[in-house]
C-alpha positions in Angstrom: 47.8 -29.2 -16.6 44.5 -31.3 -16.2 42.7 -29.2 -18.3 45.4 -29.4 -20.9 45.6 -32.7 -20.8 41.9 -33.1 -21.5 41.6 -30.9 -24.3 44.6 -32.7 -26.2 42.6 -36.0 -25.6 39.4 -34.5 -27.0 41.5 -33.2 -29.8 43.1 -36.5 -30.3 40.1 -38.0 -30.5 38.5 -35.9 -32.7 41.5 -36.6 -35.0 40.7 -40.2 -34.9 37.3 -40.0 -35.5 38.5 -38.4 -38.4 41.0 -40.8 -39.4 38.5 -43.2 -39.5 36.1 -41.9 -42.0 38.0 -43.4 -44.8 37.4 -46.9 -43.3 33.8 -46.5 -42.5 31.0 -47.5 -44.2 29.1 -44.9 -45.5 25.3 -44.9 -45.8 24.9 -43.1 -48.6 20.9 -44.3 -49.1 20.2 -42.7 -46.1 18.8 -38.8 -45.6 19.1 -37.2 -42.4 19.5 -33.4 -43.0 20.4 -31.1 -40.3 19.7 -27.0 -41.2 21.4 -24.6 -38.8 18.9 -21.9 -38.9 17.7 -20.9 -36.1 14.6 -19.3 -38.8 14.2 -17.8 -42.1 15.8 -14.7 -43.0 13.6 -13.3 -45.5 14.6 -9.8 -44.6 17.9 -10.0 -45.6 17.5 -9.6 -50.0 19.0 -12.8 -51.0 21.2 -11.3 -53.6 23.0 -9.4 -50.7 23.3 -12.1 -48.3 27.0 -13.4 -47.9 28.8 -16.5 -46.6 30.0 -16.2 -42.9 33.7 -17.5 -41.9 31.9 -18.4 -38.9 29.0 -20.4 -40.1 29.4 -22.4 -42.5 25.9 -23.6 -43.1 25.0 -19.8 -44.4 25.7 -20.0 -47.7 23.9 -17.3 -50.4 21.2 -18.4 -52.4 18.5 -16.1 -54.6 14.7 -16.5 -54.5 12.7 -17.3 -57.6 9.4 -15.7 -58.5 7.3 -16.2 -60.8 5.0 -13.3 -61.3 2.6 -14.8 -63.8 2.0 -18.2 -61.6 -1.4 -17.6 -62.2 -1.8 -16.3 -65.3 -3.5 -18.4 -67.3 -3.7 -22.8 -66.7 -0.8 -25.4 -68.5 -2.5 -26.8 -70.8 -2.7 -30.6 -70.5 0.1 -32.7 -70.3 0.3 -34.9 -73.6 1.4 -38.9 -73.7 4.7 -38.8 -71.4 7.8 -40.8 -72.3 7.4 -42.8 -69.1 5.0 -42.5 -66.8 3.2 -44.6 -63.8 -0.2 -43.8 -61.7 -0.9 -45.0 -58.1 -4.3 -43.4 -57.2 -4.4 -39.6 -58.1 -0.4 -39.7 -58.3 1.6 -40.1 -60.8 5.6 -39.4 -61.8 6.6 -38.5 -65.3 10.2 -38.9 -66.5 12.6 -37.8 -69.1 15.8 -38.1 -69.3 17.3 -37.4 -65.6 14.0 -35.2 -64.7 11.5 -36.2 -62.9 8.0 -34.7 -61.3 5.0 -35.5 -59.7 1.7 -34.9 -61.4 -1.5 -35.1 -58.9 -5.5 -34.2 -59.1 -5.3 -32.0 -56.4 -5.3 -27.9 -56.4 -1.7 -26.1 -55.5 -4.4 -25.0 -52.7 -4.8 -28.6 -51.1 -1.0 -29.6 -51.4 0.8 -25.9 -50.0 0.2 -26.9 -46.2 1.7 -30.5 -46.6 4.7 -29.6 -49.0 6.0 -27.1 -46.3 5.4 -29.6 -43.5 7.1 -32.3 -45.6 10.5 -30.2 -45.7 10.0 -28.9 -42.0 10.2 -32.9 -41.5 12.9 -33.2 -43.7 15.0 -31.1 -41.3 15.2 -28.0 -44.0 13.4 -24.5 -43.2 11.7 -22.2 -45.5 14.0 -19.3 -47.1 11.0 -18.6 -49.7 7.6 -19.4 -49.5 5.3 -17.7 -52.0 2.3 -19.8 -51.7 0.2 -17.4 -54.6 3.5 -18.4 -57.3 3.5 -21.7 -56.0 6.9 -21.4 -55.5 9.2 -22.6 -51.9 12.7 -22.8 -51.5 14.6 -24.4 -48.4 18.1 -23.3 -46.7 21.1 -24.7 -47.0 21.4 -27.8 -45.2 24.1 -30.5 -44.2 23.0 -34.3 -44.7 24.8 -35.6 -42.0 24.2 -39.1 -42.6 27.4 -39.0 -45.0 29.0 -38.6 -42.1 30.8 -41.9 -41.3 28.7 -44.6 -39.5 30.8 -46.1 -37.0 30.4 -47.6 -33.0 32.4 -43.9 -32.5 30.3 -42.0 -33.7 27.5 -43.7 -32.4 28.7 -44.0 -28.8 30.1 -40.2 -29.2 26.8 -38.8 -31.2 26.9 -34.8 -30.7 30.7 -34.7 -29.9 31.5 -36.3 -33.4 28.7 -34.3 -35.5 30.2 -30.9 -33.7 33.6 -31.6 -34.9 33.3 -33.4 -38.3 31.9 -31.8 -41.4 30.5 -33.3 -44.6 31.7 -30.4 -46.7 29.0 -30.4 -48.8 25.3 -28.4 -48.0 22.2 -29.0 -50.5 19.1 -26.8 -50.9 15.9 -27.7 -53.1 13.4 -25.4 -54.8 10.0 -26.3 -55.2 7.6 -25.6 -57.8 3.8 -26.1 -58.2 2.4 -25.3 -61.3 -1.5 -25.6 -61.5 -3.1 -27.4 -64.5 -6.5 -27.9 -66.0 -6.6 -31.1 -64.0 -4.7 -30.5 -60.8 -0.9 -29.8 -60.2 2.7 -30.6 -61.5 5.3 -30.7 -58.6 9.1 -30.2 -59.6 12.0 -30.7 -57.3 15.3 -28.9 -58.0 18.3 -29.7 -55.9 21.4 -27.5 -56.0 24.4 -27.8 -54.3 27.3 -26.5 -52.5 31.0 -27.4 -51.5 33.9 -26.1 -49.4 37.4 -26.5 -51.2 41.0 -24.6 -50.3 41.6 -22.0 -52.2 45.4 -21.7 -52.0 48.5 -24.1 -51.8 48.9 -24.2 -47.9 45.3 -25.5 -47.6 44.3 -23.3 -44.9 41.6 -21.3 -46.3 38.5 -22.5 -48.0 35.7 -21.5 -50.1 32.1 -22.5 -51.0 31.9 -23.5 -54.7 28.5 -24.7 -56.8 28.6 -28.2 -57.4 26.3 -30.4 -60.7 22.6 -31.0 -59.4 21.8 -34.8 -58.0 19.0 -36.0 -60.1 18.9 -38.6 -57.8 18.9 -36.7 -54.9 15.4 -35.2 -56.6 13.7 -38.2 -57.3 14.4 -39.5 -53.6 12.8 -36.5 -52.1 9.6 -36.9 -54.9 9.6 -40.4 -53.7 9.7 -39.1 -50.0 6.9 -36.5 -51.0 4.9 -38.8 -52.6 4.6 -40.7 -49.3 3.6 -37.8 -47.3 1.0 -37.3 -50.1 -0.6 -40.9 -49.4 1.1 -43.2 -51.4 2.9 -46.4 -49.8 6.6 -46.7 -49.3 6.1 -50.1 -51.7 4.4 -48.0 -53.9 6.9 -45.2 -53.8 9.8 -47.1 -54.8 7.7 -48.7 -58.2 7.1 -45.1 -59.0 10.5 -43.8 -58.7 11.8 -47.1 -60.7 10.0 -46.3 -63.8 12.3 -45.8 -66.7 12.1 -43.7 -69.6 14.8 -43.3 -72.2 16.1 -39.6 -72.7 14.6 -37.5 -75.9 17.3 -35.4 -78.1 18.5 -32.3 -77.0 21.4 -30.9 -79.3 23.4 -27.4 -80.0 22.4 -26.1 -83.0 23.0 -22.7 -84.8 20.0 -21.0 -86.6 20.3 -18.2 -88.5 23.4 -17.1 -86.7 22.1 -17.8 -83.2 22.8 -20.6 -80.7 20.1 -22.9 -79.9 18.9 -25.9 -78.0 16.7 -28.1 -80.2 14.7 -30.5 -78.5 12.7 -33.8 -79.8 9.3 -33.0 -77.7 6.9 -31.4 -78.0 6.1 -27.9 -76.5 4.1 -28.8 -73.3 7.0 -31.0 -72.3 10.0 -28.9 -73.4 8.4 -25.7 -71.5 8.4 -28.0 -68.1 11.8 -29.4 -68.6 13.6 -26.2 -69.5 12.2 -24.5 -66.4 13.3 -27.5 -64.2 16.8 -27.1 -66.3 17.0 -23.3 -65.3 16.1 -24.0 -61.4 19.0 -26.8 -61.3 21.7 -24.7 -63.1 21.3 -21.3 -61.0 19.6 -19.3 -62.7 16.7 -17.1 -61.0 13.3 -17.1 -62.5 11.8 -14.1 -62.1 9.1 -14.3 -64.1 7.9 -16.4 -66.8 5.0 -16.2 -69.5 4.3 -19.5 -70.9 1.3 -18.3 -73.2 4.3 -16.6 -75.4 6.7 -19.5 -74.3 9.3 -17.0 -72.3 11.0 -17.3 -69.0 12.5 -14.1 -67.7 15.6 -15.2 -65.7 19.2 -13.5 -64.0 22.1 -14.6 -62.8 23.8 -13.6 -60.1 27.8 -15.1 -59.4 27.2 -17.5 -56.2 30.6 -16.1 -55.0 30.4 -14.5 -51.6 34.3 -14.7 -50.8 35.1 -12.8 -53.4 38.6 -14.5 -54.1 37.8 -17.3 -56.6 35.3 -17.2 -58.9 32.6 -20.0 -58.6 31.7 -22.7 -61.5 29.0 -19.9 -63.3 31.3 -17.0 -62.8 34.4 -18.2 -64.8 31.1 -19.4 -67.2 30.2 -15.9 -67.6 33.4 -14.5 -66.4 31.9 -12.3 -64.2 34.5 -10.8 -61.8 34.5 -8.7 -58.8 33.9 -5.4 -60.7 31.4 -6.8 -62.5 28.7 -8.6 -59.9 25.2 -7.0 -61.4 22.5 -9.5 -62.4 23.0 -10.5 -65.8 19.2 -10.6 -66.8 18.0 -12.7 -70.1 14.9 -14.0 -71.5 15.0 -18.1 -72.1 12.3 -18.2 -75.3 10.9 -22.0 -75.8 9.3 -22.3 -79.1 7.2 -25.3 -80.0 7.4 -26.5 -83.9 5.5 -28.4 -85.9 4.6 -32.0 -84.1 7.5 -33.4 -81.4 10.2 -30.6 -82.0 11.0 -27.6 -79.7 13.2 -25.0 -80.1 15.3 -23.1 -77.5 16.9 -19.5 -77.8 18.5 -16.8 -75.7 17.1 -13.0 -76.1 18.9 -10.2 -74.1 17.0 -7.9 -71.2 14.9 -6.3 -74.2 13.6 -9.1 -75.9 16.1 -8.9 -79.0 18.3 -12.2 -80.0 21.2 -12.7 -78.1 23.9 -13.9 -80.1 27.2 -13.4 -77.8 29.6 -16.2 -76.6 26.8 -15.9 -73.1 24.0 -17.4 -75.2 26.5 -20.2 -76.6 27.3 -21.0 -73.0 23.6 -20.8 -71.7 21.9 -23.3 -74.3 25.1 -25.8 -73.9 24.2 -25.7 -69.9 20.5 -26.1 -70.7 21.2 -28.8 -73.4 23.6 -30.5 -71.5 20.9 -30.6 -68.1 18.3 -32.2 -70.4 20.4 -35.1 -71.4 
């Protein structure tokens, strides 16, 4: 009976705890991921890899690679929409993107990019350090957890037994150019819902990028990389109001036109494709083409996630769906964007309606 007793305490004030969320305040400037790996798993192909009812940090994710990293430099970048410069550092906006652009090799910054997410409390699912290309697990920030004298007298108890329901992962790119390197940060993220009427079964469902989120861990990186926290937060501040990117149809094909030029459209639609799920597995920027797939982030199997009812992909039907995203500079400050199917030939289904309104809608 002791023992009983105990346990129904404990539960009963777990339950409180609970209760009590609602009337906390909740920090929500502050960071303070938590990644249950115990290390990466890159033997597992991440296309395969499924959700465990067990765990529910280990949700599926697919690598990116980029084959032709080093195939030939970016050329310059031209006059940004917004931009500010603190020693060899600067951050270039547009729209809801942001990314760092620093005069030092992908070389010099690999080692302190991995350390900075190691700090971060995130591991390393993909590292390809000659792509310039890393990718962290999915991790919990548990300082949305509620902040209370509970909590805090509690600690491991409360964080054992209380859940954020939500789990982020970011992707990071380095892209080498004539004069140094462009660093993009792409969140995505996850969260648990029910899936049926008595609420007692859940599932892991994609939820919209934080473009927030991304310029708080630039802002963060940028301080590992030797700027000031003062200097940080000026950086992050700068404003830049968001170019044109509309749905257009041209010669019978959907397409994303874009009021930029190429050099600038090429980088946002790749940091467009990294936010919305798709998988870049190669890319050729000399003839403007990113080779991507899709894979349904669905690994229950009984409801399909936000891109599977996109593409309405189905449990019978869970091969990649590969495409080729081809960004096409015009004359002066206009870009245009176009789907082309696994062999190069335009794509002019209801998926490549659906694609460029995903990509036009992410550069707004």
């Amino acid at each position: 009976m002791k023992n009983l007793s105990h346990i129904s305490r404990a539960a009963l004030l777990a339950t409180l705890v609970v209760s009590l969320a609602a009337c906390s305040v909740l920090e929500s400037d502050k960071i303070d991921y938590k990644s249950a790996g115990k290390a990466p798993t890159l033997e597992v192909p991440p296309d395969l890899s499924q959700l465990s009812r067990e765990n529910r940090y280990a949700v599926p994710g697919g690598a990116v690679t980029a084959n032709a990293y080093q195939a030939g430099a970016a050329n310059a970048p031209g006059i940004p929409t917004a931009v500010a410069n603190i020693g060899d550092v600067r951050m270039e906006r547009s729209g809801t993107q942001r990314w760092i652009v620093i005069n030092r090799s992908p070389d010099q910054l690999w080692d302190p990019v991995k350390d900075f997410w190691q700090e971060s409390g995130f591991l390393l699912t993909t590292e390809q350090r000659n792509l310039g290309i890393m990718e962290t697990d999915w991790a919990e920030n548990r300082a949305k957890l509620p902040q209370d004298i509970i909590r805090g007298t509690l600690g491991k108890l409360v964080d054992s037994v209380y859940s954020t329901g939500e789990l982020d992962r970011f992707r990071t790119r380095l892209e080498r150019t004539p004069t140094g390197t462009e660093i993009f940060i792409s969140h995505r993220g996850m969260q648990e819902v029910y899936n049926n009427s008595r609420q007692d079964q859940t599932v892991w469902q994609p939820r919209p990028s934080d473009p927030e989120l991304e310029t708080e861990f630039l802002r963060r990186l940028m301080v590992k990389l030797g700027v000031t926290q003062e200097q940080s937060k000026i950086l992050a501040a700068t404003t830049a109001p968001s170019k044109t990117a509309t749905v257009a149809n041209v010669s019978g094909q959907p397409v994303v036109q874009i009021n930029e030029g190429f050099d600038r459209a090429w980088r946002r639609v790749g940091l467009a494709l990294d936010r919305t799920g798709f998988t870049v597995e190669d890319r050729d920027r000399s003839a403007g083409i990113y080779y991507v797939r899709y894979v349904t982030p669905n690994p229950d199997k009984k409801e399909p996630g936000f891109f599977g009812k996109l593409f309405g992909s189905s449990e019978k039907n869970e091969a990649p769906i590969k495409f080729r995203i081809l960004v096409k500079g015009g004359q002066g400050e206009s870009t245009t964007v176009s789907v082309l199917n696994a062999s190069g030939a335009p794509e002019t289904s209801a998926n490549a309606q659906r694609i460029v309104q995903v990509i036009a809608d992410d550069l707004k």
